[in-house]
Each structure stands twice: as C-alpha cells, then as structure tokens.
DRENSEBA-604212 format. One record per atom (N, C-alpha, C, O): residue in one letter; chain; atom name; x, y, z. Coordinates in steps of 0.02 Angstrom, whole numbers, plus 50000, padded with zeros to 5 digits. Layout:
<r><type>a</type><mol>A</mol><atom>CA</atom><x>X</x><y>Y</y><z>Z</z></r>
...
***
This chain:
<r><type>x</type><mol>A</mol><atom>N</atom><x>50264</x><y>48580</y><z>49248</z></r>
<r><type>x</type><mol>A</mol><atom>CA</atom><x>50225</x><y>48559</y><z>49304</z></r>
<r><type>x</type><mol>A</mol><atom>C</atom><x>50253</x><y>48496</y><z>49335</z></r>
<r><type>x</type><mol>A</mol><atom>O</atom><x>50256</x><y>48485</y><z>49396</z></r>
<r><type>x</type><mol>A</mol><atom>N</atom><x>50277</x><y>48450</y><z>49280</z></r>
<r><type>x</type><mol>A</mol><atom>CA</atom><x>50314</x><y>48399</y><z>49318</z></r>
<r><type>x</type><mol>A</mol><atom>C</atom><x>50377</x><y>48406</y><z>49364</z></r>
<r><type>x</type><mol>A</mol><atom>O</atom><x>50402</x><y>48375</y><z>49412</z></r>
<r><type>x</type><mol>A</mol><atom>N</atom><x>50389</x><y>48451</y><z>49332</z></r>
<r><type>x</type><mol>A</mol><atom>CA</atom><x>50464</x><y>48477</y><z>49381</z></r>
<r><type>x</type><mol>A</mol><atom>C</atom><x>50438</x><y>48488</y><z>49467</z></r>
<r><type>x</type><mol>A</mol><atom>O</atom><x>50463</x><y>48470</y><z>49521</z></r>
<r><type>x</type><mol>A</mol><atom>N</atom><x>50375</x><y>48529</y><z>49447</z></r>
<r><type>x</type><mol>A</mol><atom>CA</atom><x>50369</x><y>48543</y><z>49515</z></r>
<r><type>x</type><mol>A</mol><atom>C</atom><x>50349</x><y>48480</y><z>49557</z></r>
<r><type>x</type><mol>A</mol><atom>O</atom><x>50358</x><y>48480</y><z>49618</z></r>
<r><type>x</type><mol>A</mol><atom>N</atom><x>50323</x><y>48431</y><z>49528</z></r>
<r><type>x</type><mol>A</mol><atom>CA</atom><x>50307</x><y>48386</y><z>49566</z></r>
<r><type>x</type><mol>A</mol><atom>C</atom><x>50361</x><y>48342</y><z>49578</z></r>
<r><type>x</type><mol>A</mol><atom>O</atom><x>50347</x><y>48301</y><z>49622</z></r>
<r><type>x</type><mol>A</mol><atom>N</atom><x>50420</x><y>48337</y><z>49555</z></r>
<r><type>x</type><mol>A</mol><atom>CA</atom><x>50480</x><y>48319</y><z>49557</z></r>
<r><type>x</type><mol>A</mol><atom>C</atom><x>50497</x><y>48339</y><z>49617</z></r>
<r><type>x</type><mol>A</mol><atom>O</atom><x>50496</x><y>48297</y><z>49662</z></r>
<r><type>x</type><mol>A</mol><atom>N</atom><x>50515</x><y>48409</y><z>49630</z></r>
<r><type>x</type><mol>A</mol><atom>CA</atom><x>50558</x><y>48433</y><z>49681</z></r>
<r><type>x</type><mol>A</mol><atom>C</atom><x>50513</x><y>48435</y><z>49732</z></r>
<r><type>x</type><mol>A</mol><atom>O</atom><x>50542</x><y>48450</y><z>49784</z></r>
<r><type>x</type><mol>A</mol><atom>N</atom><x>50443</x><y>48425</y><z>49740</z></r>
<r><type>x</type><mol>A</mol><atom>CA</atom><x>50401</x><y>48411</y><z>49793</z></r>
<r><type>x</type><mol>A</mol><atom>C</atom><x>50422</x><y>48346</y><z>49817</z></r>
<r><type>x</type><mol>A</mol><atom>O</atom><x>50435</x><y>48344</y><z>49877</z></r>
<r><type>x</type><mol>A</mol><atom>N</atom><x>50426</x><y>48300</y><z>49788</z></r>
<r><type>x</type><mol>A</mol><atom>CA</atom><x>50451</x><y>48225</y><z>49803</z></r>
<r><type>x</type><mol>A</mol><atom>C</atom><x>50515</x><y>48226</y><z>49823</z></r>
<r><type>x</type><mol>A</mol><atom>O</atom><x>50527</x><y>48173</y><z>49851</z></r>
<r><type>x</type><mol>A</mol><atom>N</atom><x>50564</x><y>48264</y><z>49821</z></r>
<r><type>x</type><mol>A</mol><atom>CA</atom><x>50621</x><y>48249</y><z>49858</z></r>
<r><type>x</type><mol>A</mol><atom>C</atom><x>50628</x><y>48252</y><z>49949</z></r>
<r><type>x</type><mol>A</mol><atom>O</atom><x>50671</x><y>48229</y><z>49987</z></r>
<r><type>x</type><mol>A</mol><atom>N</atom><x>50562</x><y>48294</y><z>49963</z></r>
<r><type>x</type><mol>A</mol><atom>CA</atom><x>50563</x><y>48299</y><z>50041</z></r>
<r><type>x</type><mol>A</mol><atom>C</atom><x>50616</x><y>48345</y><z>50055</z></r>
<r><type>x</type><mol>A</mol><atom>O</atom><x>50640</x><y>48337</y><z>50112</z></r>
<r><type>x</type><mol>A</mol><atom>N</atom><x>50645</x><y>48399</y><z>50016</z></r>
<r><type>x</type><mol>A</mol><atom>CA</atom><x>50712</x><y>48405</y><z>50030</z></r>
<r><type>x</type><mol>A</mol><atom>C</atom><x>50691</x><y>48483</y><z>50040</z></r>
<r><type>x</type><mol>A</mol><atom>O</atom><x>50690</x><y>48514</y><z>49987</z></r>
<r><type>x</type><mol>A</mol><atom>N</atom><x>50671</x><y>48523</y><z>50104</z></r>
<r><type>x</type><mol>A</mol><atom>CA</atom><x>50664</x><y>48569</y><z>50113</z></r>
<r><type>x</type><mol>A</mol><atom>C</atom><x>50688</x><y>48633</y><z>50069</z></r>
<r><type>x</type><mol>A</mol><atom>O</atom><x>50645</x><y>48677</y><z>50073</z></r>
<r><type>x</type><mol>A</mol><atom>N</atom><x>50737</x><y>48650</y><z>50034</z></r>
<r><type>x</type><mol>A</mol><atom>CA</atom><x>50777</x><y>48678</y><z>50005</z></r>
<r><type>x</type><mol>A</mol><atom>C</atom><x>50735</x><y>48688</y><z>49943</z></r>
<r><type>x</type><mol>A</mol><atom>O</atom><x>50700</x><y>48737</y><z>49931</z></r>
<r><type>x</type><mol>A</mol><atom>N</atom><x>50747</x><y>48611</y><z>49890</z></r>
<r><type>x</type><mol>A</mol><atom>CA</atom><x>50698</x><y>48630</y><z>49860</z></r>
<r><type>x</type><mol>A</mol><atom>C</atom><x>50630</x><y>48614</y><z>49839</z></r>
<r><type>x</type><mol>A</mol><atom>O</atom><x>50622</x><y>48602</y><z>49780</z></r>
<r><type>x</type><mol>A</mol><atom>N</atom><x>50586</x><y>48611</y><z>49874</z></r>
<r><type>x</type><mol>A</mol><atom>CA</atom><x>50527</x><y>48610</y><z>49912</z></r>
<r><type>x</type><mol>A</mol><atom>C</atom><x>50535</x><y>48702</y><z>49895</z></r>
<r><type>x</type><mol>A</mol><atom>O</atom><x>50504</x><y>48720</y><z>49845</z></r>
<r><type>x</type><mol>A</mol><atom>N</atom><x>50568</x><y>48749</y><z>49927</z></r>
<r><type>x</type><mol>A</mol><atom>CA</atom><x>50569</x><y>48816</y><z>49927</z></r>
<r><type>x</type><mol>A</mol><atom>C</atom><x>50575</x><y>48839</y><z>49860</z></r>
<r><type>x</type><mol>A</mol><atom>O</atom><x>50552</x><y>48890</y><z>49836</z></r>
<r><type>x</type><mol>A</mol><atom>N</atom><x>50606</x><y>48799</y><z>49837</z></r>
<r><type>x</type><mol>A</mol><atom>CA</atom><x>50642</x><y>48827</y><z>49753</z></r>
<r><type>x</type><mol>A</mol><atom>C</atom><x>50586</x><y>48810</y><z>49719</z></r>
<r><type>x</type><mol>A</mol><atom>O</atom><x>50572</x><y>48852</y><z>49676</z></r>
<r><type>x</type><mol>A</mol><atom>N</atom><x>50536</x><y>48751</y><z>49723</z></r>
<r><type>x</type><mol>A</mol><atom>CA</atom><x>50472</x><y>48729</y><z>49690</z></r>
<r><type>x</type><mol>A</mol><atom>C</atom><x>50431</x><y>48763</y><z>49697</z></r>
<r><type>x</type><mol>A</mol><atom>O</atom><x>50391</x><y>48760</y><z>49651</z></r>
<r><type>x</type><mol>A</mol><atom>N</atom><x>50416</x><y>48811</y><z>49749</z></r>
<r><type>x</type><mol>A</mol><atom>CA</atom><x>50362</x><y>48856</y><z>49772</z></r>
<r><type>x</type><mol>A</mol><atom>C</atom><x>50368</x><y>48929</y><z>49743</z></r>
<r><type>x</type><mol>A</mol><atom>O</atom><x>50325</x><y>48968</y><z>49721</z></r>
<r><type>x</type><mol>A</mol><atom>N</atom><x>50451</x><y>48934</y><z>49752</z></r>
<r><type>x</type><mol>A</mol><atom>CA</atom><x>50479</x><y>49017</y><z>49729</z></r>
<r><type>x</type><mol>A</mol><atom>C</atom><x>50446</x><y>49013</y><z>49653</z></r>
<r><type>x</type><mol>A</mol><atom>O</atom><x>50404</x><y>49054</y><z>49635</z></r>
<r><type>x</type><mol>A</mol><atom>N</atom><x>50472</x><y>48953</y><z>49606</z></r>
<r><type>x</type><mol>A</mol><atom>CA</atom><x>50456</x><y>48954</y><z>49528</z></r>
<r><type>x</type><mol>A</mol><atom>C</atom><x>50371</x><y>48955</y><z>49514</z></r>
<r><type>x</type><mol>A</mol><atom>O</atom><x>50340</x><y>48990</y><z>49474</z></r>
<r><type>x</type><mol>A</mol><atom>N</atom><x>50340</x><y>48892</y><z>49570</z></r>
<r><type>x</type><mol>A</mol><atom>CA</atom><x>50274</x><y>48913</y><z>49544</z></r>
<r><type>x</type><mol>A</mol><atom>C</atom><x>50239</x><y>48977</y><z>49555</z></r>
<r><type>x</type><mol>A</mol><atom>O</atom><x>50193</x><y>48999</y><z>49521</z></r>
<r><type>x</type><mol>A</mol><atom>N</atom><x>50273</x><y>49009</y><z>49617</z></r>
<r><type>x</type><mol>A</mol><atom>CA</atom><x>50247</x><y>49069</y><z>49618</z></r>
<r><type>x</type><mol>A</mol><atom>C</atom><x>50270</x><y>49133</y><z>49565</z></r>
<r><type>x</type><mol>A</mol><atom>O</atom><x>50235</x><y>49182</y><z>49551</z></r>
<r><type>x</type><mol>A</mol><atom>N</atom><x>50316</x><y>49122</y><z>49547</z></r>
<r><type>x</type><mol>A</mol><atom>CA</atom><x>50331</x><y>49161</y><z>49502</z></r>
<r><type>x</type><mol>A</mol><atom>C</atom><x>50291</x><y>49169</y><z>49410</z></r>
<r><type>x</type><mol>A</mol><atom>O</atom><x>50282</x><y>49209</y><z>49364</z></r>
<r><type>x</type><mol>A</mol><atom>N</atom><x>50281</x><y>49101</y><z>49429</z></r>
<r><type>x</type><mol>A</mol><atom>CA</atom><x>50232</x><y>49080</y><z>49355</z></r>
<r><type>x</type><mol>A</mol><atom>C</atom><x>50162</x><y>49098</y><z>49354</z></r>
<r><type>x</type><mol>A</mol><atom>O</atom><x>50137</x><y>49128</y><z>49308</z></r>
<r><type>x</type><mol>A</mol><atom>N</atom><x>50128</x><y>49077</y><z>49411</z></r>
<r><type>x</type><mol>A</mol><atom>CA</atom><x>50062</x><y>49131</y><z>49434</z></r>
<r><type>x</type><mol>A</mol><atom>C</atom><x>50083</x><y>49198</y><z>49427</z></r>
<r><type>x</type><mol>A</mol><atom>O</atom><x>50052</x><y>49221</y><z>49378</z></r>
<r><type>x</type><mol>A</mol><atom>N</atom><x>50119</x><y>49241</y><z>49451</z></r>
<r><type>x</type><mol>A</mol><atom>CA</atom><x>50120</x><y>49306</y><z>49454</z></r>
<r><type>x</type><mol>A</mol><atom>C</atom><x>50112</x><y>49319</y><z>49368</z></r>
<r><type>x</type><mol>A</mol><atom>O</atom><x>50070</x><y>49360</y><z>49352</z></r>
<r><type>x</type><mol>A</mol><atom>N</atom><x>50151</x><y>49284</y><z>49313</z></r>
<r><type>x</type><mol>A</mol><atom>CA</atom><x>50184</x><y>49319</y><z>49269</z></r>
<r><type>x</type><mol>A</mol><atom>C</atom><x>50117</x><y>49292</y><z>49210</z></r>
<r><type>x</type><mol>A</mol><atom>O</atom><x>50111</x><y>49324</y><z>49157</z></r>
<r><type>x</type><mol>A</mol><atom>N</atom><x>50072</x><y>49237</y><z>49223</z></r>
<r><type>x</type><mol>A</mol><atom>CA</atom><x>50002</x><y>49249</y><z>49220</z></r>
<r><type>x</type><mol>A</mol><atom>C</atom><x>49946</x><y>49289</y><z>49230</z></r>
<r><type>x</type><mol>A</mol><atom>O</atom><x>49914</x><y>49316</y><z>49185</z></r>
<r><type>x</type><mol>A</mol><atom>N</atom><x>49930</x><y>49293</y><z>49306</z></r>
<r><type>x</type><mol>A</mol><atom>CA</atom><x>49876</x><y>49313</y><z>49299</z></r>
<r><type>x</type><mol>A</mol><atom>C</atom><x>49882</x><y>49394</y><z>49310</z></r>
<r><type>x</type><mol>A</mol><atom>O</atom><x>49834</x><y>49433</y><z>49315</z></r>
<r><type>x</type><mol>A</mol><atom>N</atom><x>49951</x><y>49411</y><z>49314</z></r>
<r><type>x</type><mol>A</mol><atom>CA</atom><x>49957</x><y>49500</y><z>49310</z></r>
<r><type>x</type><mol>A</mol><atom>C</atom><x>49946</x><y>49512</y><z>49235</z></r>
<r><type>x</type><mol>A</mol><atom>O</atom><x>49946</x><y>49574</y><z>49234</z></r>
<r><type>x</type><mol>A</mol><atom>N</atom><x>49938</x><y>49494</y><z>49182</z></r>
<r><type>x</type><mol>A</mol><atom>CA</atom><x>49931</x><y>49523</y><z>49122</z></r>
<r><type>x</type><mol>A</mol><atom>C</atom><x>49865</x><y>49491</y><z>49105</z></r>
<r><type>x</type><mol>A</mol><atom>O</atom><x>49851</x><y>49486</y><z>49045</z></r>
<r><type>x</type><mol>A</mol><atom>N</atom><x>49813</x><y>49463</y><z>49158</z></r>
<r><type>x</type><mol>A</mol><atom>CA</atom><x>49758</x><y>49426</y><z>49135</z></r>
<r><type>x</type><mol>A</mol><atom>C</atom><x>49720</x><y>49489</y><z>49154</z></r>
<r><type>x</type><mol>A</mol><atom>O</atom><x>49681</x><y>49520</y><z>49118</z></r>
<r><type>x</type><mol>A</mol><atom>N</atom><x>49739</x><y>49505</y><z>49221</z></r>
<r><type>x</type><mol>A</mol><atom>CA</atom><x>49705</x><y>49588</y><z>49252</z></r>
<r><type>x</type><mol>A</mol><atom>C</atom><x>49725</x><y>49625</y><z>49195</z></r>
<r><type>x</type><mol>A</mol><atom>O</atom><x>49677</x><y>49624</y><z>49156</z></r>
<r><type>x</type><mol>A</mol><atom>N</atom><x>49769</x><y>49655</y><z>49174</z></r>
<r><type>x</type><mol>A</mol><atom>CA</atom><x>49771</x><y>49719</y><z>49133</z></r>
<r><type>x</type><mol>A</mol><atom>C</atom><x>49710</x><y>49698</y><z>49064</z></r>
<r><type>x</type><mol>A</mol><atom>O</atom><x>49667</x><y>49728</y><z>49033</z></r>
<r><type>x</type><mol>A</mol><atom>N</atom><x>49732</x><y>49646</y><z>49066</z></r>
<r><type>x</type><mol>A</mol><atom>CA</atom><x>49684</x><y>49615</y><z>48974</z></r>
<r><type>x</type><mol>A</mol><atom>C</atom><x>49601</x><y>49631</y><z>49003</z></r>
<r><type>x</type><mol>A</mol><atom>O</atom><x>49565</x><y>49671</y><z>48973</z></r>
<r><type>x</type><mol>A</mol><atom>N</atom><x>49585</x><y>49606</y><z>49043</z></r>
<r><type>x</type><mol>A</mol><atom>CA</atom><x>49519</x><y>49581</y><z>49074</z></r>
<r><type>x</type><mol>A</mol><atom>C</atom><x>49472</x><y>49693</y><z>49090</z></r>
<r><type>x</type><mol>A</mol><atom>O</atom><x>49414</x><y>49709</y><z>49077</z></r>
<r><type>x</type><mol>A</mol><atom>N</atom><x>49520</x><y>49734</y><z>49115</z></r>
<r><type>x</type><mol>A</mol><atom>CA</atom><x>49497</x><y>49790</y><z>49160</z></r>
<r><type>x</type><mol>A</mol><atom>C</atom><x>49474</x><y>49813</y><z>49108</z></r>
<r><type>x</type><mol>A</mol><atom>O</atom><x>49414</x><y>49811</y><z>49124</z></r>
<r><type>x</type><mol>A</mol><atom>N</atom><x>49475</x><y>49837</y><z>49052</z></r>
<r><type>x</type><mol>A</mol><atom>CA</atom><x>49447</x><y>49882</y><z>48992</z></r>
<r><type>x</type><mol>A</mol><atom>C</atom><x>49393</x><y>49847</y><z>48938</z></r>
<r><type>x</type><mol>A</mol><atom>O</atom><x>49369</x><y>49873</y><z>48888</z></r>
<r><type>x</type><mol>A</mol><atom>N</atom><x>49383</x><y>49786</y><z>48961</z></r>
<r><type>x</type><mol>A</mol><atom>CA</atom><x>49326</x><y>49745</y><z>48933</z></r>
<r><type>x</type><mol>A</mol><atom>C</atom><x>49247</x><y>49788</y><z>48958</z></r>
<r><type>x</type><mol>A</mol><atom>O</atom><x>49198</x><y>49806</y><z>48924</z></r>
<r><type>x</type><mol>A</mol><atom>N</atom><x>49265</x><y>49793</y><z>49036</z></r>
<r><type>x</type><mol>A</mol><atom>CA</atom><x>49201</x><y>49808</y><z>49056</z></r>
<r><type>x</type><mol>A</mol><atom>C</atom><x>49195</x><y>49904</y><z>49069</z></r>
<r><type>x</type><mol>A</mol><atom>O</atom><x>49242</x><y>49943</y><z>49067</z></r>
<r><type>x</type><mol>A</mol><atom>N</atom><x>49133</x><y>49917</y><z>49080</z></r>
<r><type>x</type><mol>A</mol><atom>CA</atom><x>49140</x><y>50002</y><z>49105</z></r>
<r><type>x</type><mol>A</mol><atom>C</atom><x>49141</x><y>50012</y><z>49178</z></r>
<r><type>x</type><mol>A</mol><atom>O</atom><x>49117</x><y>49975</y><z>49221</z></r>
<r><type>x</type><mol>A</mol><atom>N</atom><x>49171</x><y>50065</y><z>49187</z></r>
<r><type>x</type><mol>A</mol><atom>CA</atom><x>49191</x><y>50077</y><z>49255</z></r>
<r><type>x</type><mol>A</mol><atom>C</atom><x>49140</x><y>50056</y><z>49314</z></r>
<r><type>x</type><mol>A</mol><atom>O</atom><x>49155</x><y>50025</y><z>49365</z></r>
<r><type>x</type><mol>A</mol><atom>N</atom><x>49097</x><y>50072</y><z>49302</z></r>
<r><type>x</type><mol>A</mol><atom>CA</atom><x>49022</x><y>50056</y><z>49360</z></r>
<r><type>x</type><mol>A</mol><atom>C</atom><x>49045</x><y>49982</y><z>49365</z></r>
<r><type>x</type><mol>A</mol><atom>O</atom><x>49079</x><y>49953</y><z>49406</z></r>
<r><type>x</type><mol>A</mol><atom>N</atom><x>49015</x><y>49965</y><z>49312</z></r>
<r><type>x</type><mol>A</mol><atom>CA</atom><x>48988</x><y>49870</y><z>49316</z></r>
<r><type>x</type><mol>A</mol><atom>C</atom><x>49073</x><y>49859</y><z>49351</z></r>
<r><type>x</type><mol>A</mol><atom>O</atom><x>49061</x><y>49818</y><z>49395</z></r>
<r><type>x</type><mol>A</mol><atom>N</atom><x>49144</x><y>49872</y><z>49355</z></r>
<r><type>x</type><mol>A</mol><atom>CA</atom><x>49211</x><y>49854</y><z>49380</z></r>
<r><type>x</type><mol>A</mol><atom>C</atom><x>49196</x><y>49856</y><z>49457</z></r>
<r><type>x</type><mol>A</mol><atom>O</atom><x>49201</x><y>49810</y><z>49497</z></r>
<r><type>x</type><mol>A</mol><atom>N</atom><x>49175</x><y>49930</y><z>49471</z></r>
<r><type>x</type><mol>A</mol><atom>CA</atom><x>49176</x><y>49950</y><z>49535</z></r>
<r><type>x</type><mol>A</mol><atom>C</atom><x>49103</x><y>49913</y><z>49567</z></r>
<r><type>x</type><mol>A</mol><atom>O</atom><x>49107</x><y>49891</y><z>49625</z></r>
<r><type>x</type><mol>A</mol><atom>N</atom><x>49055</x><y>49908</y><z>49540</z></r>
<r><type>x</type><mol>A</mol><atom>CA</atom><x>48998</x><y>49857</y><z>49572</z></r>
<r><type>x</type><mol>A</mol><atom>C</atom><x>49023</x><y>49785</y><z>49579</z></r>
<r><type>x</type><mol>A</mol><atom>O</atom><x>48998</x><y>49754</y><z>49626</z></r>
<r><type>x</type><mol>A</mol><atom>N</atom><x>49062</x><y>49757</y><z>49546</z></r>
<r><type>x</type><mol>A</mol><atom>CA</atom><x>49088</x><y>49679</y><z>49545</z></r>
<r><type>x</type><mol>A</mol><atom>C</atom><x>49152</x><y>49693</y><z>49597</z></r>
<r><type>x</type><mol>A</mol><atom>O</atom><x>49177</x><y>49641</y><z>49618</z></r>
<r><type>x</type><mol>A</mol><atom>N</atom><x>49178</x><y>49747</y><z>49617</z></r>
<r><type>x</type><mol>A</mol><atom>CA</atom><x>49220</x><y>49748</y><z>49691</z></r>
<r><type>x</type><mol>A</mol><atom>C</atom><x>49209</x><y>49751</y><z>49746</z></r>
<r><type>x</type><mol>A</mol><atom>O</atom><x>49239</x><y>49739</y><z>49798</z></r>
<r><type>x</type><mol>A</mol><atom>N</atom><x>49132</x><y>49779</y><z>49724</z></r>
<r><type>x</type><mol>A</mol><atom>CA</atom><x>49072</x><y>49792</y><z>49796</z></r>
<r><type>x</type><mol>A</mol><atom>C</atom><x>49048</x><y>49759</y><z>49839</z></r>
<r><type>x</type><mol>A</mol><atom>O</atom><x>49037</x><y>49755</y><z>49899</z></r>
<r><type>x</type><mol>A</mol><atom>N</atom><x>49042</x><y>49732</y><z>49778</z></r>
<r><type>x</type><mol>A</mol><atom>CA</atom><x>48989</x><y>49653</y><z>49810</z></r>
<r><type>x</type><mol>A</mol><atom>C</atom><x>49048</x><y>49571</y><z>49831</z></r>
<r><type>x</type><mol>A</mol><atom>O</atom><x>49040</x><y>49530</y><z>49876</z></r>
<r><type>x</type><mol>A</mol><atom>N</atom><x>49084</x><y>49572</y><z>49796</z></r>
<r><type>x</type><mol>A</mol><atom>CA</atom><x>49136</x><y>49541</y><z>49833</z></r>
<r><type>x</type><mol>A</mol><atom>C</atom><x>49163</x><y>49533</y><z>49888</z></r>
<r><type>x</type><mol>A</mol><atom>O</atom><x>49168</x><y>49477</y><z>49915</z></r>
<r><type>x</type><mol>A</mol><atom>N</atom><x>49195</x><y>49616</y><z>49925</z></r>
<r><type>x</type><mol>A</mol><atom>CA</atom><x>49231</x><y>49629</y><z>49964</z></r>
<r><type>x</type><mol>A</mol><atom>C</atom><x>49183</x><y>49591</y><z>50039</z></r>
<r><type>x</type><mol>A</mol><atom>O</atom><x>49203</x><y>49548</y><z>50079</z></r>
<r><type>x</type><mol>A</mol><atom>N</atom><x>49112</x><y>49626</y><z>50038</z></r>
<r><type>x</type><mol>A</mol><atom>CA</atom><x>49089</x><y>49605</y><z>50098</z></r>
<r><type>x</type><mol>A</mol><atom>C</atom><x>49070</x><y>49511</y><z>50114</z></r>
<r><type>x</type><mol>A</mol><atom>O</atom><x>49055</x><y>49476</y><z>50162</z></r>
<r><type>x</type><mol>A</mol><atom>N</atom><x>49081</x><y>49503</y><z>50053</z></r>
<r><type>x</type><mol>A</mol><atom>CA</atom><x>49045</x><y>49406</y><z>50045</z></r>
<r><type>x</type><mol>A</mol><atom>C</atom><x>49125</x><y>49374</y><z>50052</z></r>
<r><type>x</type><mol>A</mol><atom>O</atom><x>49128</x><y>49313</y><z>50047</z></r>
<r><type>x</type><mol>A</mol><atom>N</atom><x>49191</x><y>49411</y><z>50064</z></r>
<r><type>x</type><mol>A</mol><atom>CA</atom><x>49247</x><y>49377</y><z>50101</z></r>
<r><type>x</type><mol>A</mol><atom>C</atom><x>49253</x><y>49328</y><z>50152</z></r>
<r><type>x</type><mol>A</mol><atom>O</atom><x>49283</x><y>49275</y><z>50146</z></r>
<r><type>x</type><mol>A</mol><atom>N</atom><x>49219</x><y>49353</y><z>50209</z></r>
<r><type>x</type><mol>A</mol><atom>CA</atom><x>49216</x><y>49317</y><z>50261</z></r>
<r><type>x</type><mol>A</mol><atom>C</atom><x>49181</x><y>49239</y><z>50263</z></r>
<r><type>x</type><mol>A</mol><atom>O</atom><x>49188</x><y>49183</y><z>50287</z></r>
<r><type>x</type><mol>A</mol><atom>N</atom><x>49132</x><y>49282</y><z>50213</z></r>
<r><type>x</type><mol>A</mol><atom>CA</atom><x>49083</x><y>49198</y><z>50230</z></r>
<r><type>x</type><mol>A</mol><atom>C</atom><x>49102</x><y>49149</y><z>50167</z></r>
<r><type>x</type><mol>A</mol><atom>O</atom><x>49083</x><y>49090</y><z>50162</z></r>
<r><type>x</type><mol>A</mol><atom>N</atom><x>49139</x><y>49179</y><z>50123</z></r>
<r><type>x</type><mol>A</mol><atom>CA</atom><x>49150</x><y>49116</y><z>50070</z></r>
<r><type>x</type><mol>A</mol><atom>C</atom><x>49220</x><y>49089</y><z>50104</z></r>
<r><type>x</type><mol>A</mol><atom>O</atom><x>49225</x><y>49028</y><z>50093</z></r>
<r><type>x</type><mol>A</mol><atom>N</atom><x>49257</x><y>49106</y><z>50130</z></r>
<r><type>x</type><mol>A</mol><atom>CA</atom><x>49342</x><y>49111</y><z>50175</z></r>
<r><type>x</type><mol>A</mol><atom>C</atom><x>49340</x><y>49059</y><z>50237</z></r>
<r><type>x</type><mol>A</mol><atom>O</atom><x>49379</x><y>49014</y><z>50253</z></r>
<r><type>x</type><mol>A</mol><atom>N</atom><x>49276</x><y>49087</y><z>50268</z></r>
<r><type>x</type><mol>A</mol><atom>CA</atom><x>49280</x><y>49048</y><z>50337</z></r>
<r><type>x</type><mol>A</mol><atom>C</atom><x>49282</x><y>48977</y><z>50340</z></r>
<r><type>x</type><mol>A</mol><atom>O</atom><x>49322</x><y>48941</y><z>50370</z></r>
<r><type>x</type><mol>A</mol><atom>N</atom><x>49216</x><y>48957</y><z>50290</z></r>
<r><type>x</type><mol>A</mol><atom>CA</atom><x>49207</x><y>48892</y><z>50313</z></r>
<r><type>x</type><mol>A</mol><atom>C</atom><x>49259</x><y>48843</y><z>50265</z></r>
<r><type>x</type><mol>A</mol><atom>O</atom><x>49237</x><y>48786</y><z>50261</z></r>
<r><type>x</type><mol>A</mol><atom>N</atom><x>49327</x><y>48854</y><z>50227</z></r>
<r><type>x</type><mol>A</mol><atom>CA</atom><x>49359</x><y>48822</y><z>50203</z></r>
<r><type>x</type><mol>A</mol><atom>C</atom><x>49413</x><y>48780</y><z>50282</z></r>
<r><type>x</type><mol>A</mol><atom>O</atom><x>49420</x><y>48790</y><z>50342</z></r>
<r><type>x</type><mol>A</mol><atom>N</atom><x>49434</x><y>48740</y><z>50238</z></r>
<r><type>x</type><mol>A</mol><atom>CA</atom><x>49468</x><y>48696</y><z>50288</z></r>
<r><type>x</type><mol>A</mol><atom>C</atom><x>49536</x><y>48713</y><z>50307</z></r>
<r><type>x</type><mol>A</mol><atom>O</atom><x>49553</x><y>48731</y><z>50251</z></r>
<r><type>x</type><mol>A</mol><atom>N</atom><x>49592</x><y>48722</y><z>50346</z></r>
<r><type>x</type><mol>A</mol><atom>CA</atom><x>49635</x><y>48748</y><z>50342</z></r>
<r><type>x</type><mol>A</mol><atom>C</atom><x>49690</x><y>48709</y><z>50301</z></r>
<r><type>x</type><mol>A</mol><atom>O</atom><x>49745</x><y>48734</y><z>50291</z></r>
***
C-alpha cells in the first residue's frame, strides 16, 4: 500500500497509471474469489431477493454522492 502511495507522490503521470493498473489488479484478485466463497453460503431465493432489491435503490444511493 505504501508503494502505491509512493508512486502517487511522484506526480509523474506514467506512474500514477502503473499505481492504478496494480491497485486495480489487487482488487480484482480479491474480491473475485470473495464472490465465488460468499454465493453458496446462501439459497438461491434469499441470492436473487438481495439482487432485487438492490438493483432499483441504485439511483438514489449513486446520485447524491459527490463527484
């Protein structure tokens, strides 16, 4: 994590990109095996009711953030 805050501090566009490519790559390689662990905990209903009710409450939890 310090690294990344390293190459954030250089101002140096380049890697600024290379800091973003790695953290994004470290999220992905997290929370894609947090989904597979997490989907067979629950039964199919209660999965598909917790996608339900989400999808439409997008807008209004989304909007009023700051850009």
């Amino acid at each position: 994590m310090f690294l990344f805050f390293a190459l954030l501090n250089t101002a140096n566009t380049a890697l600024v990109v290379v800091a973003l490519v790695l953290y994004s790559i470290g999220l992905g390689l997290t929370y894609g095996p947090q989904a597979a662990l997490f989907a067979p905990l629950y039964p199919t209903a209660v999965r598909y009711s917790g996608a339900a009710l989400s999808s439409p409450s997008e807008p209004f939890s989304a909007a009023p953030s700051p850009p």
